[in-house]
C-alpha positions as MATLAB code, in Angstrom:
seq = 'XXXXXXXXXXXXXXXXXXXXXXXXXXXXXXXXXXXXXXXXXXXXXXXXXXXXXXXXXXXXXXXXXXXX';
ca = [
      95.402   99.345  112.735;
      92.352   96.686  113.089;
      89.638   97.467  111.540;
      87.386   96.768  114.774;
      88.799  100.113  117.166;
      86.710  102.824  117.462;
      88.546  104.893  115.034;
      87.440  103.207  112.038;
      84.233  101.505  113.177;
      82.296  104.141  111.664;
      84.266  104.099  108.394;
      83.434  102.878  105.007;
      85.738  100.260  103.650;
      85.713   98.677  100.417;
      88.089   95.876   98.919;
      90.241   96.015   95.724;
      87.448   93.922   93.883;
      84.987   96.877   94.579;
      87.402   99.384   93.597;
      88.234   97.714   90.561;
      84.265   97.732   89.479;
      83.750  101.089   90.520;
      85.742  101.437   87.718;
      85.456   99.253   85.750;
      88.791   97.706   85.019;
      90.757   94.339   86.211;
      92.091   94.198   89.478;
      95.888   94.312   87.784;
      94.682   97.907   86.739;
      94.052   99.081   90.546;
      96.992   97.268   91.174;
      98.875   99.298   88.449;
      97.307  102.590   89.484;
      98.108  102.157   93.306;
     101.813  101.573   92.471;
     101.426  104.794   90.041;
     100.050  106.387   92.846;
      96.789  107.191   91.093;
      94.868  105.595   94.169;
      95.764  106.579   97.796;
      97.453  103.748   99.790;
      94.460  101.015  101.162;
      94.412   99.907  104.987;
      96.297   96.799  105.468;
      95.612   94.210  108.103;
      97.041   90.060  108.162;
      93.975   89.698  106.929;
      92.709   92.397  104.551;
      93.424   95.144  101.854;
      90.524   97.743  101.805;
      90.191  101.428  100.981;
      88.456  103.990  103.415;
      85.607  105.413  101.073;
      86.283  109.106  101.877;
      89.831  108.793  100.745;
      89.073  107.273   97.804;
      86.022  109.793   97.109;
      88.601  112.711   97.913;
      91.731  111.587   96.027;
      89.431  110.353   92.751;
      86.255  112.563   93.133;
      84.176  109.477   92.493;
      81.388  110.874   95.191;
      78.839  111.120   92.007;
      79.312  106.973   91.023;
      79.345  106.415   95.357;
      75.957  107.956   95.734;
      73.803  105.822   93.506;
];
């Protein structure tokens, strides 16, 4: 689904580099994790690999580290 319809315009999305330093690993480790299914499965365009911030918040109760 592109990322410009109306569904996710008002969405949060953030890429695998942000994940990873939310973290505070490499990007091999969210790469590890996602194929452990530790993370929930990103939004994939042509173009782009990004994570909706309320799934991520929900699957890894990271709200606390999100809100600063």
């Amino acid at each position: 689904m592109p990322y410009g319809t109306a569904k996710n315009r008002d969405k949060k999305f953030i890429s695998k580099r942000q994940v990873a330093e939310l973290f505070g690993v490499s990007t091999h480790t969210i790469d590890c994790w996602l194929h452990d299914g530790k993370l929930p499965e990103p939004e994939r365009t042509v173009l782009w690999t990004r994570w909706d911030c309320e799934k991520l918040i929900g699957r890894t109760r990271l709200k606390s580290r999100l809100d600063r």
